[in-house]
C-alpha positions in Angstrom: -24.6 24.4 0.3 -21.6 25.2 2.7 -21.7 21.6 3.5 -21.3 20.5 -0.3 -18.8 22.8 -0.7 -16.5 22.0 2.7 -17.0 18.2 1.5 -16.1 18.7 -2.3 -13.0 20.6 -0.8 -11.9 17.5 1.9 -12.0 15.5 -1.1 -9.9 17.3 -3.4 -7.8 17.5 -0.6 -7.4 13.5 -0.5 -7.2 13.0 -3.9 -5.2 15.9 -5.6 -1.9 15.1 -3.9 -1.5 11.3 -4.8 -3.2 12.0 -8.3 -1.0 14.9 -9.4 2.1 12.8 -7.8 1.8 10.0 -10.3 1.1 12.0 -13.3 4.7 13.9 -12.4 6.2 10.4 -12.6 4.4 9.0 -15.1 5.1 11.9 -17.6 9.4 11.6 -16.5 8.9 7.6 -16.8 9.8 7.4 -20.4 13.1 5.3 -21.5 16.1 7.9 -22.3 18.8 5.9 -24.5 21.1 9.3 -23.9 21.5 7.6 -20.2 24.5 5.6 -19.2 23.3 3.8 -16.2 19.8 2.9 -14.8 17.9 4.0 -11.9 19.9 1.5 -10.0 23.3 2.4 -11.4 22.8 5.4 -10.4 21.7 4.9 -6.5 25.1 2.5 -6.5 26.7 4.8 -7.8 25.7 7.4 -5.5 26.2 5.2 -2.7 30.0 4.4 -3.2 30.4 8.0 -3.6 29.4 8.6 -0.3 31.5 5.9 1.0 28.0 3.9 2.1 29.5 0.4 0.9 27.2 -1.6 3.2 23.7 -0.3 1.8 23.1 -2.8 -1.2 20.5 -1.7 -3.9 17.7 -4.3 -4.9 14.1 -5.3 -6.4 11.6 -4.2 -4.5 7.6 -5.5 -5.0 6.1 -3.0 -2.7 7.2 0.3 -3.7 10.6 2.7 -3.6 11.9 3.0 -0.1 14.8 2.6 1.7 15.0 -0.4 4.6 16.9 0.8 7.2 16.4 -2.9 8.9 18.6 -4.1 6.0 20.1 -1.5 5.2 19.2 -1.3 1.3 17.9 0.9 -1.3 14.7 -0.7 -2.7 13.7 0.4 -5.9 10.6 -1.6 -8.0 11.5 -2.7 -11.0 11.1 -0.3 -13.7 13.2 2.3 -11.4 16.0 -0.6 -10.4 16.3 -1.5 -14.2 15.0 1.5 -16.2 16.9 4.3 -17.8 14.6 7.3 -17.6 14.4 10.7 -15.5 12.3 9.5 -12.7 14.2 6.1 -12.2 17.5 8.0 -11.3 15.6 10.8 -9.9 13.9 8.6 -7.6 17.1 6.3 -7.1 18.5 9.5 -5.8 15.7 10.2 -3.1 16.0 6.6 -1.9 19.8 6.9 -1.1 18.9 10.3 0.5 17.1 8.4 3.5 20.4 6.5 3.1 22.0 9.7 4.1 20.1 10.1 7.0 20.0 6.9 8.2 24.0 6.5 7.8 24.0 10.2 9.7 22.0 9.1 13.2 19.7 12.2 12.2 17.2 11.9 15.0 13.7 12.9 12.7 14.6 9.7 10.9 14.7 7.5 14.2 11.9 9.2 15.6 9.9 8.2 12.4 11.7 4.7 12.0 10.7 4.1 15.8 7.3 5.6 15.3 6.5 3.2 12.6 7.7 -0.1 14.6 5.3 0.9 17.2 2.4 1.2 14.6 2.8 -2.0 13.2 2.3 -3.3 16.5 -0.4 -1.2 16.9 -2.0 -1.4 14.0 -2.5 -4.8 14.6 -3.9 -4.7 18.1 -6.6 -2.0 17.0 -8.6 -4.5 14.9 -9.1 -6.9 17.4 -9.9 -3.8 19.6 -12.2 -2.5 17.6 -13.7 -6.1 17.1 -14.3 -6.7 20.9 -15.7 -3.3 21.6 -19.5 -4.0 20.6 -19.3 -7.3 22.7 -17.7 -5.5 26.1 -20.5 -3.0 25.8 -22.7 -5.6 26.3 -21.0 -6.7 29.2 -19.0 -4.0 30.6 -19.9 -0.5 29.2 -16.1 1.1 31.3 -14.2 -2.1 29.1 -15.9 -0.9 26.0 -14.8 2.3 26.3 -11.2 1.4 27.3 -10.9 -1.0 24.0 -12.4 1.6 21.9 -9.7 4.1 23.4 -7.2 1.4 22.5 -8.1 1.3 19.3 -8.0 5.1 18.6 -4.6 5.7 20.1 -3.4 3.2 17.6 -5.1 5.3 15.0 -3.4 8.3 16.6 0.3 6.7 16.2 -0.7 5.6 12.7 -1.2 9.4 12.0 2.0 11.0 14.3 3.8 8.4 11.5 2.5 9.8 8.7 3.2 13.5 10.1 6.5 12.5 10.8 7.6 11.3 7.3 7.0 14.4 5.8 9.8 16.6 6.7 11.9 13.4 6.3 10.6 12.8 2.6 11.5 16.8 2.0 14.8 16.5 3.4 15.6 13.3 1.2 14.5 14.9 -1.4 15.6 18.9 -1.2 18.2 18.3 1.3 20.0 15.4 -0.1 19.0 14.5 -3.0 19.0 17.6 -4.9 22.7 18.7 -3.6 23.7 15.3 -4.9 22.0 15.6 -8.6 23.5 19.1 -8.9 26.6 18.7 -8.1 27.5 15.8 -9.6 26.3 17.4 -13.0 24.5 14.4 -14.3 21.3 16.1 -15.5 21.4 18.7 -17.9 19.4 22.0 -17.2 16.2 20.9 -18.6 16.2 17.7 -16.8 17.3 19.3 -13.7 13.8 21.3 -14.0 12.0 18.6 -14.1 13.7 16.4 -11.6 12.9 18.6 -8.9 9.4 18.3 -9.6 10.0 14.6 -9.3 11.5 15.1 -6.1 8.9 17.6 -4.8 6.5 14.1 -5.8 8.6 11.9 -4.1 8.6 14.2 -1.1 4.5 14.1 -1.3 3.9 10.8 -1.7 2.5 10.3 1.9 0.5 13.6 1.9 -3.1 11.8 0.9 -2.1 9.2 3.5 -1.0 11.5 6.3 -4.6 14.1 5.3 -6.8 11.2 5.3 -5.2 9.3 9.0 -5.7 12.9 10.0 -9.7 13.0 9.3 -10.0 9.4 9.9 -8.7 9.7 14.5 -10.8 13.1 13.8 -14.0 11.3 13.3 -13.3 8.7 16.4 -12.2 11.1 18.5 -15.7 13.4 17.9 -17.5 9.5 18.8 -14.9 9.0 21.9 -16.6 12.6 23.4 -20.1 11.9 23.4 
């Protein structure tokens, strides 16, 4: 019983997070004709209010985030051309990473360098993880050593996801926000609501960062025997 009840908690753990955050954008998603500008109005509008001229603001086909490669806010499309409270809310949260970027704040470059190395990691761990069973055959100490491999890669994987969270907070709560509020855009109602959008956007990675965490937690427990 203890068992059915630790698993039922693990897995409300991995699935409240990212199902409550896209309800809270969902439900702020709708079309608001009392807007002036759009989601990407308003990040280019942030933007040249912070005197950040060289970040440009385009389409993005694989989610809101900000490129620091490229320097530009990328918002999908119903957030770059939409006029509702989670496209500017969002928009906002975007240019905050902006902020830190434009800043030399060392959590982002310790994230932005974290993730570099997993993608290079991430793709040596399959072929790690492929050779493994044919070096046991072979050489039992090679095995090992691959398998190893393949776990540390894992491991970086999961120091990223750690990482981006107190940078998603401070995009959202420590730039963001200040932004919204003081350039009085929102009125007091919206302002509610739009930090529950930003508490989303902050959270988006939780599921990801909870299930990296149990996922190097399992190898790790077949690494000891």
């Amino acid at each position: 019983m203890l068992w059915i009840v630790l698993g039922v908690g693990v897995l409300a753990l991995l699935v409240l997070p990212g199902w409550w955050v896209k309800r809270v954008l969902r439900r702020h998603a709708g079309e608001r004709p009392d807007y002036p500008g759009t989601g990407g109005d308003m990040a280019r509008h942030l933007l040249g209010k912070l005197g950040l001229d060289d970040v440009t603001v385009v389409s993005s086909d694989a989610g809101d985030h900000y490129d620091p490669r490229s320097r530009s806010v990328r918002l999908t499309p119903d957030k770059l051309d939409g006029k509702s409270l989670t496209a500017v809310v969002v928009a906002a949260h975007e240019v905050g990473h902006a902020v830190q970027h434009a800043r030399g704040e060392p959590l982002f470059h310790s994230r932005t360098a974290l993730a570099y190395l997993a993608i290079w990691m991430q793709r040596l761990a399959p072929a790690a993880l492929l050779i493994t069973p044919f070096l046991a055959f072979y050489t039992p100490s090679a095995s090992r050593l691959a398998l190893i491999i393949a776990v540390g890669a894992m491991l970086i994987g999961t120091l990223v996801h750690l990482a981006t969270l107190p940078v998603e907070w401070d995009a959202s709560f420590g730039k963001a926000l200040p932004l919204l509020q003081d350039g009085g855009y929102l009125n007091e109602q919206d302002m509610q609501d739009a930090r529950r959008i930003l508490l989303a956007a902050a959270l988006t990675y939780v599921a990801g960062s909870l299930f990296s965490l149990l996922n190097v937690w399992q190898w790790l427990r077949y690494l000891r025997r």
